[in-house]
Steps between C-alpha positions, in 0.01 A plus 500: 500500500787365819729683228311846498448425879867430575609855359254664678569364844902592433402838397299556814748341716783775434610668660769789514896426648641593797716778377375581193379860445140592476377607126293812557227535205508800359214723499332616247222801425150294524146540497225283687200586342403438157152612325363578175576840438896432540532423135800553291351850386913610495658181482835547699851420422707687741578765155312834659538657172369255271197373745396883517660676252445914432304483217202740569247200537192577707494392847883566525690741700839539540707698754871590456764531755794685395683496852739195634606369791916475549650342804687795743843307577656599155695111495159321528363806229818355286394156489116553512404663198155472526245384809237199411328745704513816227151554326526672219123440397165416658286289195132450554261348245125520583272167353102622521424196412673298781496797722823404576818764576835398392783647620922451375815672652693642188851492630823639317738345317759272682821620283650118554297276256543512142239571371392738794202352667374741843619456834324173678236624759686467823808438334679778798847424373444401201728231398181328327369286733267631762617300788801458524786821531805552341806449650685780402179691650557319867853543506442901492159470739488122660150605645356508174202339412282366219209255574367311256135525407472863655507316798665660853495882546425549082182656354364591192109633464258758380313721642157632383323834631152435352345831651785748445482557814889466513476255747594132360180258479655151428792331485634269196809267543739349728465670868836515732291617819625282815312156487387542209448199240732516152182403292410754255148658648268816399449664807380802685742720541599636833628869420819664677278789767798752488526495061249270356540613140921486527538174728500148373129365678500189673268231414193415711197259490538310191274530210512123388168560265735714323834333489556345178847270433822676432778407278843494644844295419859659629759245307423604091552837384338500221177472738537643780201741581293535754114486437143401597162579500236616705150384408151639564676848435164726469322298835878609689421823368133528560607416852776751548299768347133471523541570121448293158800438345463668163712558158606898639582362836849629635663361832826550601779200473876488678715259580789411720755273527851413738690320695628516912813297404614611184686831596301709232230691579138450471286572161224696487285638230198773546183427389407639182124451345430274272140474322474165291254611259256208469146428690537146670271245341246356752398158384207344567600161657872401531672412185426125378713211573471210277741207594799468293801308433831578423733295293395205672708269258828605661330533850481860518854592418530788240827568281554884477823406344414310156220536270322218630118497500305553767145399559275697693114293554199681586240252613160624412200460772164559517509840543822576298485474130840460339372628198401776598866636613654782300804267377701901410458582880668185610819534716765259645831619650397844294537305170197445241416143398659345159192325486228333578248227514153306644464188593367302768830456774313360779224300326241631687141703285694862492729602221893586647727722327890448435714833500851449334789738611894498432661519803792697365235786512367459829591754745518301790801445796625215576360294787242392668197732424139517485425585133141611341348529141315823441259580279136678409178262528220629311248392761162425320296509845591891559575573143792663586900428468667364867832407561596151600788388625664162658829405647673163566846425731736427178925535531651697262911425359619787309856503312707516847384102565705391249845493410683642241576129369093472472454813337738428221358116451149699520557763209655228252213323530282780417726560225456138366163478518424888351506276144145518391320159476488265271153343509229455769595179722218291484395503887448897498220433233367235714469752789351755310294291332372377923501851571319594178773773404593574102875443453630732198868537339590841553787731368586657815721285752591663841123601553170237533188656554147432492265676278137481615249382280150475548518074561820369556832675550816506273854426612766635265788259498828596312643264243789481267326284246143349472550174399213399265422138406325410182232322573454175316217486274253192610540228295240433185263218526620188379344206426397245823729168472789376648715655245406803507554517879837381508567716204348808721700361819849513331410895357416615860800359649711604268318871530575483842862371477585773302331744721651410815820480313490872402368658829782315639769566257389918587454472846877337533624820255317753677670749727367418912194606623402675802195330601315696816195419696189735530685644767808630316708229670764355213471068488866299360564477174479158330899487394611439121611176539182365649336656242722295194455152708119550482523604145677169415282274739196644321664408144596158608156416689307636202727329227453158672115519541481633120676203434316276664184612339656470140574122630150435602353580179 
């Protein structure tokens, strides 16, 4: 432990040189309060379009923008082709269930990248980073400036008139009022007195029962949205209105976003009403929460990147029975379970389930993140179907942690081992056998899945060729007598010489194997060469011991 100790007394002891400069963190779009209802119901990727997309769904409402923002000074209008501050579309997607409001800037097309992904939120002269401006851009306007994070004099938000009053309620986003913090916050909104319904409102006393998380990166492209919730939507509008929130509800929604330092002016977009079409869902008791684990065996790191399997444990309790989850209403990262299966994880008197994803289908960014399994729960106290859901702090590497280098070595050795199997290895019986799980030789080899039967469950392994044994037919009775033993001695060995000869003779001649584990993971081949030496030693041991018996007699 003096090692452990050492390294932490050095680490403590540093500190910073005279002279050096001071690293400033950047800040980034947070959230201090987590509760139940702030589950994935839209899981977010920073892709507006594809988190919310138009497709006529209920509970989603869309409002276009036709009109753009274009910096005066012509020069700066030459460079700056389009504003991270342009909205082109205000995406809302209404969960009855959750009773949770998610909200995503649709922004227009950058015309740099190839292919074209939309402008990054905040991106004001977009050179594709939204902190950092272009040099060509200062050398026309040195005063120019783009903080990172919407940080500084930036804003982006939402407003919501619930009454139709045309005077704004609350406030969604990122606030640039004097003083004011950079987290996103739902707030009440403080309205302009002169032209409330064509003024950008400020933001008042926050609404932190009703501030969700928001999701918000300024480096990628290819994500660079701004969006978040706001949970407990029908108590915000009970509250605002007096009134239920019901399915032919309409309120009015607007939205504004700008700049002080980026020479172009301000955006703002009228409210238009919206009605979401859907009665919120008031549950009887918060949605259950049965512990979980996720991929524990790689200590909560999940691979977006490869195929790899990821395990997903639900720990059943006393009051949660696992089997009692509808297994086609299970979600993680918005991707449906390969399979599935029951066993005892924790070796305690309740039954624990095992949900199997591939993380190339999980729909997650990279990072640190609180994740959560969803699902229905046929509760048999109420008799009626609940959702559950449960999260766990994992980190999450998509393709962008690794190199180019790694992604080549990664997809020949998918290509090597896409060969179909050979044979079962041994030790995968023996753990289904422990686990009391039916191994069978399938046809099919990119795909394992588990068939439910009424006892035990099936897994469907791929294999080139079975290989069958004859089994040796037990030997007559023969006479009692010391001849007739050593006579019965020298058959069996010779039986078995021959045997071992054989299996060793195909196993040396046989194209490799892939052997895997029962969680997909491929184990070394035994190489050729080894295969010949054993072959031989087996033929030489057994030769000498036949010959030693045909000595004795």
């Amino acid at each position: 432990m003096s090692f452990f100790r050492d390294i932490l007394n050095t680490v403590q002891s540093w500190r910073r040189r005279r002279g050096t400069a001071r690293s400033r963190p950047r800040a980034g779009v947070q959230v201090e309060q987590m509760e139940h209802r702030q589950v994935l119901s839209v899981t977010f990727t920073g892709n507006a379009v594809a988190d919310i997309p138009d497709n006529g769904s209920p509970g989603t409402a869309i409002i276009q923008n036709p009109n753009r923002i274009v910096p005066p000074d012509p020069m700066l209008a030459n460079l700056i082709k389009v504003s991270g501050f342009d909205i082109s579309s205000i995406r809302m997607k209404y969960d009855p269930a959750m009773d949770i409001l998610d909200v995503a800037f649709g922004q227009p097309g950058n015309q740099k990248t190839i292919p074209e992904f939309p402008v990054i939120a905040g991106d004001a002269d977009n050179n594709l980073n939204g902190g950092t401006v272009s040099p060509a851009v200062t050398a026309v306007q040195p005063l120019f400036q783009d903080y990172p994070t919407l940080g500084g004099s930036e804003t982006m938000a939402v407003f919501l008139d619930l009454d139709q009053d045309s005077i704004p309620d609350v406030v969604a986003g990122i606030s640039n009022d004097p003083g004011a913090g950079k987290l996103y916050q739902v707030a009440e909104a403080v309205p302009n007195p002169l032209n409330p319904s064509t003024t950008a409102p400020g933001f008042g006393t926050p609404l932190q029962d009703n501030t969700g998380f928001a999701f918000y990166q300024d480096t990628d492209p290819s994500r660079g949205a701004f969006e978040f919730k706001i949970i407990r939507f029908s108590e915000l509008y009970l509250a605002q209105t007096g009134q239920p929130l019901k399915a032919d509800s309409v309120l009015n929604v607007g939205a504004f976003a700008g700049s002080a330092d980026d020479f172009t002016p301000e955006l703002f977009i009228t409210a238009s009403p919206v009605s979401f079409g859907v009665n919120p869902i008031s549950p009887d008791c918060p949605p259950l929460s049965p512990p979980v684990k996720i991929n524990p065996h790689q200590h909560r790191h999940v691979n977006t990147a490869h195929p790899n399997f990821v395990r997903v444990t639900v720990f059943g309790t006393s009051g949660f029975d696992v089997t009692r989850i509808d297994t086609d209403s299970v979600r993680f990262g918005g991707a449906e379970p390969e399979f599935f299966f029951r066993l005892n994880a924790n070796r305690d008197e309740f039954l624990d389930v095992t949900y199997v994803f591939r993380g190339d289908t999980l729909n997650l960014p990279p990072g640190k993140q609180l994740a959560s399994i969803t699902g229905l729960y046929n509760d048999a106290a109420t008799g009626k179907v609940v959702p559950f859901e449960s999260g766990q702090i994992i980190f999450v590497r998509d393709s962008s942690s690794y190199s180019p280098a790694d992604q080549a070595a990664q997809a020949r050795r998918l290509d090597q081992h896409a060969a179909q199997m050979g044979s079962i290895p041994n030790f995968v019986s023996r753990r289904a056998r422990e686990r009391n799980v039916d191994l069978v030789l399938a046809d099919v080899v990119t795909q394992r899945t588990v068939e439910r039967q009424a006892t035990r469950p099936t897994v469907k392994i791929a294999t080139r060729q079975a290989a069958v044994r004859e089994q040796t037919p037990a030997p007559a009775i023969a006479p009692r007598g010391p001849a007739a033993f050593r006579s019965q001695q020298t058959a069996r060995i010779q039986a078995l010489a021959q045997r071992r000869i054989e299996q060793a003779t195909v196993a040396a001649m046989a194209p490799p194997t892939v052997r895997i584990d029962m969680a997909g993971h491929s184990l070394p081949k035994v190489p050729t060469t080894k295969r010949l030496s054993l072959a031989s030693q087996w033929e030489s041991d057994l030769g000498e011991l036949a010959s030693d018996v045909a000595l004795a007699r």
